[in-house]
Legacy VTK file of the C-alpha trace (Angstrom):
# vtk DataFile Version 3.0
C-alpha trace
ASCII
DATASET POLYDATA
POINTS 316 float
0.000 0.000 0.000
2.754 2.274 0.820
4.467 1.847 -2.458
1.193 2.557 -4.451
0.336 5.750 -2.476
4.375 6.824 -3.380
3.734 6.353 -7.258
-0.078 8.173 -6.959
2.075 11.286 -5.376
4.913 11.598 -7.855
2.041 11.227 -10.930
0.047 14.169 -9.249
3.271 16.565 -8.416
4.439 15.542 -12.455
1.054 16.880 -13.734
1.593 19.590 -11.462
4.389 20.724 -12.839
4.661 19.678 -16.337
6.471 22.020 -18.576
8.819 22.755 -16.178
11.788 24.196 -18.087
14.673 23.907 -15.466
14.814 23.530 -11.593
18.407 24.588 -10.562
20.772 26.012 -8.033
20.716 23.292 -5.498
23.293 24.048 -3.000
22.822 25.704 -0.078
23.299 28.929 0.150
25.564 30.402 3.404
24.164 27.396 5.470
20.461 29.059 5.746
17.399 27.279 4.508
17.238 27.798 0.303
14.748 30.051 -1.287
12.795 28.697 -3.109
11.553 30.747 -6.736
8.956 29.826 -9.263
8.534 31.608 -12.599
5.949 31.447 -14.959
6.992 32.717 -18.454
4.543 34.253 -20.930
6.091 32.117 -23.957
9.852 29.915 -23.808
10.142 29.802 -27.937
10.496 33.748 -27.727
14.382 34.444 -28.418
14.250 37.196 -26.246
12.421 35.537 -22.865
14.865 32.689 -23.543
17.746 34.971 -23.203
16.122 36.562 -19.756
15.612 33.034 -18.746
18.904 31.660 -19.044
20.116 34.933 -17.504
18.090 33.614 -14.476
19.210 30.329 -14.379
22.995 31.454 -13.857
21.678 34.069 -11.088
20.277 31.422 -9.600
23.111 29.441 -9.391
25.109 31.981 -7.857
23.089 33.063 -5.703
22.308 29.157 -4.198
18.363 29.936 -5.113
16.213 26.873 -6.052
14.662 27.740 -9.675
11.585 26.478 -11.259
10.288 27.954 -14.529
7.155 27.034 -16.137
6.256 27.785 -19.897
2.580 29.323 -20.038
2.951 28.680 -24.200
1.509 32.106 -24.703
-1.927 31.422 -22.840
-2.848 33.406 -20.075
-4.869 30.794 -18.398
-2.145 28.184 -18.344
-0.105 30.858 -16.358
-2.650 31.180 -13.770
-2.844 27.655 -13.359
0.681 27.374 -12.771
0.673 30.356 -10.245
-1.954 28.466 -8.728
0.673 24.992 -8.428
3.686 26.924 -7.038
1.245 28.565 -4.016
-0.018 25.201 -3.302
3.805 24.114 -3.808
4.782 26.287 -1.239
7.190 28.569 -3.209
8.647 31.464 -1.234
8.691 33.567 -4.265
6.626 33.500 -7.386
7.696 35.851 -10.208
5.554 36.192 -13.450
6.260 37.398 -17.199
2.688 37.923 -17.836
1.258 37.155 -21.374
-1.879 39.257 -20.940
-2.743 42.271 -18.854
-5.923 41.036 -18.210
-5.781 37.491 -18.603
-2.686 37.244 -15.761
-4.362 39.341 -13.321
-6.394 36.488 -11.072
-2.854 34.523 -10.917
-1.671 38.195 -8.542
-5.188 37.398 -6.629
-4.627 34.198 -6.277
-1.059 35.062 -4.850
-1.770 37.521 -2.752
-5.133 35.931 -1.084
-2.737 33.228 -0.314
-0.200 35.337 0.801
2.809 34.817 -0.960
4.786 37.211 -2.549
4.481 37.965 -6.506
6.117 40.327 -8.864
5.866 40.482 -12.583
8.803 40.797 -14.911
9.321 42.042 -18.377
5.623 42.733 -18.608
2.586 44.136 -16.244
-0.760 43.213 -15.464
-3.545 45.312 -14.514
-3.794 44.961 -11.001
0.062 45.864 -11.029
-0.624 47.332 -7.351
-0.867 44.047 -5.722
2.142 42.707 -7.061
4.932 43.290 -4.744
7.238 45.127 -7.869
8.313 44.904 -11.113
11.319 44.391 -12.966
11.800 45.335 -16.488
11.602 48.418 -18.635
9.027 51.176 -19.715
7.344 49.679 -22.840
5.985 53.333 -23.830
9.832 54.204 -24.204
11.014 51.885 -26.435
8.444 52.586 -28.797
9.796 56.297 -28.548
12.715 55.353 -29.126
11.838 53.501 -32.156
9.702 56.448 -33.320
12.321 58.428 -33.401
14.954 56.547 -35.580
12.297 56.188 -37.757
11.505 59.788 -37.836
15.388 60.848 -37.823
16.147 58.261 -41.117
13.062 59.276 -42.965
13.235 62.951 -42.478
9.962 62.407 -40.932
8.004 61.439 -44.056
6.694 58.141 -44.763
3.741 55.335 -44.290
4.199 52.902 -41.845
3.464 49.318 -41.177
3.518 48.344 -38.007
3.313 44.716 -36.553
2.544 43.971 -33.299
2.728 41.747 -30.501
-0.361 40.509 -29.071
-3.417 42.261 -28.851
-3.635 43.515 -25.265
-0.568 42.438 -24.342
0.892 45.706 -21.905
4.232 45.679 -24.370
2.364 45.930 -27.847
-0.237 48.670 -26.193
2.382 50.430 -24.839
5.086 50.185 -27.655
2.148 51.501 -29.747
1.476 54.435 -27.839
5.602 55.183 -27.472
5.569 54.883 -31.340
2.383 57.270 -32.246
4.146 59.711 -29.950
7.509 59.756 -31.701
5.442 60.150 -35.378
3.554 63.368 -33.746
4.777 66.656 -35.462
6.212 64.489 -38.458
4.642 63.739 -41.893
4.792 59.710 -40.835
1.408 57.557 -40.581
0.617 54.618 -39.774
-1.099 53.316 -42.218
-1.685 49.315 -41.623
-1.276 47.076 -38.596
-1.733 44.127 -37.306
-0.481 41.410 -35.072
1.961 38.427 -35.356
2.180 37.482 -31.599
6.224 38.163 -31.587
6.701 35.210 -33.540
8.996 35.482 -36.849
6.573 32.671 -39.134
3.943 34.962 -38.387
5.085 38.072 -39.250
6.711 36.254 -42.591
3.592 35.280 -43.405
1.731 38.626 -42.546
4.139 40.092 -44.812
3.950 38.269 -47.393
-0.122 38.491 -47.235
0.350 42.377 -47.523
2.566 42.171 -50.127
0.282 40.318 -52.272
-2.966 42.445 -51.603
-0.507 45.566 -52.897
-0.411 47.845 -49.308
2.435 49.932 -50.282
4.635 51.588 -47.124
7.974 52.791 -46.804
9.036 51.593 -43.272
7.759 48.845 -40.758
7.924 48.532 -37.261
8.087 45.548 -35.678
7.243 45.223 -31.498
9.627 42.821 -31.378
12.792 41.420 -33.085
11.386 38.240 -33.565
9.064 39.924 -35.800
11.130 42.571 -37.580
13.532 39.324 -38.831
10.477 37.793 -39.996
9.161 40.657 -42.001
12.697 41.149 -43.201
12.545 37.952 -45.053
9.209 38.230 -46.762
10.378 41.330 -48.166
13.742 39.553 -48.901
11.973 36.814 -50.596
9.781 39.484 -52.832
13.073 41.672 -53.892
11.443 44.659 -51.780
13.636 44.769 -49.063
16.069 48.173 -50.346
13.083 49.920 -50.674
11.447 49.381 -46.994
13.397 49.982 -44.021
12.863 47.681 -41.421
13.392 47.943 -37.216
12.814 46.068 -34.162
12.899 45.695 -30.565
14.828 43.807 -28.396
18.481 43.742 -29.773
18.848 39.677 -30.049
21.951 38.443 -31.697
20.451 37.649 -35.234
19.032 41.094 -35.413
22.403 43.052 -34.309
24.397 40.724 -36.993
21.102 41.808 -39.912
21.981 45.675 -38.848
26.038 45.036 -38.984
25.200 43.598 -42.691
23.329 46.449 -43.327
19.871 44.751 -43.582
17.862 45.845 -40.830
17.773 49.671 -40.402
17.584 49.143 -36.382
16.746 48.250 -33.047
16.006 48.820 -29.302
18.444 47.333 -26.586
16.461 45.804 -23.695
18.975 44.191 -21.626
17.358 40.989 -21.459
20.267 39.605 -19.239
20.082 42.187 -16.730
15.990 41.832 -16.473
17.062 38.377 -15.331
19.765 39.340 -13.131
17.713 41.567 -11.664
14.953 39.016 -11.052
16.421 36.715 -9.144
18.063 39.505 -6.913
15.352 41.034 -5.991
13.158 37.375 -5.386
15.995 37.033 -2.794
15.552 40.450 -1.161
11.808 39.897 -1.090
12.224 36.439 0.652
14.809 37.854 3.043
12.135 40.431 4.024
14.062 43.458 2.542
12.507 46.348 0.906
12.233 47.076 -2.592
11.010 49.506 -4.951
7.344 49.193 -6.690
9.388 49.533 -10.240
13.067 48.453 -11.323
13.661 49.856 -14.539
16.311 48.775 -16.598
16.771 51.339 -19.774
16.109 50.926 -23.027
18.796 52.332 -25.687
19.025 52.969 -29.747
21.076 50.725 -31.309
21.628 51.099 -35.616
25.062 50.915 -37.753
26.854 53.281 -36.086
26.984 51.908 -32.849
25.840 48.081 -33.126
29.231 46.454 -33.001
29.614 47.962 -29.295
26.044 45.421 -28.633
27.808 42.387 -30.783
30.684 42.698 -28.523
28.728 42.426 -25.417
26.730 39.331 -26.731
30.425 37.410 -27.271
LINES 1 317
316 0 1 2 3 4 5 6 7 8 9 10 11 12 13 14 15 16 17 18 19 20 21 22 23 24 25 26 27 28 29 30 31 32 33 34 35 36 37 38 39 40 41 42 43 44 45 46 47 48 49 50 51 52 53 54 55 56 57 58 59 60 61 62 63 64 65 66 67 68 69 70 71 72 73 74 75 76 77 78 79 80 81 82 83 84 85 86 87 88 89 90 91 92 93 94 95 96 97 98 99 100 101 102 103 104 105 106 107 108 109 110 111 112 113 114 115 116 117 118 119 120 121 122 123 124 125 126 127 128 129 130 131 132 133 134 135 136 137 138 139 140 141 142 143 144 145 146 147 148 149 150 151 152 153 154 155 156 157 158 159 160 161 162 163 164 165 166 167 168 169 170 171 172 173 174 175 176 177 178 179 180 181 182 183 184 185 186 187 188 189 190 191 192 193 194 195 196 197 198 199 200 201 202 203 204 205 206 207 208 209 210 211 212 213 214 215 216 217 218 219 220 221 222 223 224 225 226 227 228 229 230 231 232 233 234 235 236 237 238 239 240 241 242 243 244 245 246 247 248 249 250 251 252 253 254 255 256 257 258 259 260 261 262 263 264 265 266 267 268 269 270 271 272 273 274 275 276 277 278 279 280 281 282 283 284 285 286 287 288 289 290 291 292 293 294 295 296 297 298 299 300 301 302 303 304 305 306 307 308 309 310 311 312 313 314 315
């Protein structure tokens, strides 16, 4: 009997936790009980949350911090569940990448009712205020800072096409908003959008469906690099791409090495490995009972030809 009720457990804790993506850091750290962290990520086949991720996974190590992260696979609900799993697993610190501002919001309920501590990371929800901080950068300001290359290459004339990330998503609202800001006072419009979830078959394919129904722009923004690449090769594919310039967000390695060969036109740095850093630092001071602020920004920067080699060198 005991044997059977052994095997039942381990089944129900595997459901539990299926998807887990890596549980690490299992020493002891300075001979005092180990924290334990969970993390739910919005989506682990995004180039850029993989490079946040790993960034945690070394913190973690260093730091002696037990690490579970959990894929949500881009659906909000999934991500509650598993919020749901680490407070009945006991975790001492939960930390979320939300995929939707409204979707991800019972999962900080649900955290807080039970009374363990929950930040986001990368990206907000709605009921922000409960969460204990967050830890990323100001989503408005990239798309600012996007705005503005575009404006400053183009002389401030142009249509745009702008692909986003998903619809309600805080990132693709607020990149959006960062964007139509940086176009006011300049002869640029935006004059199609739509979104391909920040994933680069997507935005191929969305490109290639408004290249065939003849939209004509001179520039498109992509919410992500991801997406940018992807819209890059459509117009690669259809001979088009000297004649549209093309930018991102993010600053991932294949995007930095398209703007060194002088076929993307640019990008935004978010220091993905310093969002993770800065993650697992701060799950430590929270379960240590320190203080910390309600926001941890970590800047965004411009990054085209004249300065990307400076970001290749850090990625070596």
């Amino acid at each position: 009997m005991r044997g059977k009720k052994i095997v039942v457990l381990t089944v129900v804790i595997g459901l539990l936790f299926a998807g887990i993506a890596f549980a690490g850091g299992q020493q002891e750290g300075n001979g005092t009980e180990q924290i334990r962290v969970g993390a739910t990520m919005q989506w682990l086949n995004d180039t850029y949350i993989r490079l946040v991720t790993n960034s945690m996974k070394d913190q973690a190590e260093k730091l002696g911090v037990e690490l579970t992260i959990l894929d949500g696979e881009g659906k909000a609900e999934k991500q509650v569940a598993q919020v749901e799993n680490l407070i009945a697993q006991q975790y001492d610190v939960i930390i979320m990448n939300p995929m939707s501002l409204d979707g991800c919001a019972p999962a900080v309920d649900a955290a807080v009712e039970a009374g363990v501590p929950i930040f986001t990371l990368v990206s907000v929800v709605k009921n922000q205020d409960k969460c204990v901080t967050y830890v990323g950068s100001d989503a408005p300001e990239s798309g600012k800072i996007q705005g503005k290359m575009i404006a400053d290459d183009t002389g401030g004339e142009g249509d745009a096409a702008l692909i986003m990330g998903p619809i309600g998503h805080d990132a693709q609202i607020g990149r959006k908003k960062g964007l139509l800001e940086a176009f006011e006072g300049n002869d640029l419009e935006v004059v199609i959008e739509q979104t391909a979830n920040w994933q680069r078959d997507q935005s191929l394919s969305l490109m290639e469906n408004w290249l065939q129904s003849g939209k004509e722009f001179d520039v498109v923004a992509a919410q992500n690099d991801n997406m940018a690449m992807g819209a890059l090769k459509a117009l690669e594919n259809a001979g088009l791409a000297e004649g549209i310039r093309v930018y991102g967000i993010d600053a991932t390695i294949d995007a930095l090495n398209a703007i060194k060969d002088g076929r993307l036109d640019g990008t935004v740095f978010q220091d993905a490995e310093g969002q993770g850093r800065k993650a697992i630092e701060v799950a430590v001071q929270i379960a240590n009972g320190e203080s910390v602020d309600d926001q941890i920004f970590i800047p965004y920067l411009p990054v085209d030809d004249s300065n990307v080699e400076e970001y290749l060198s850090k990625k070596q």
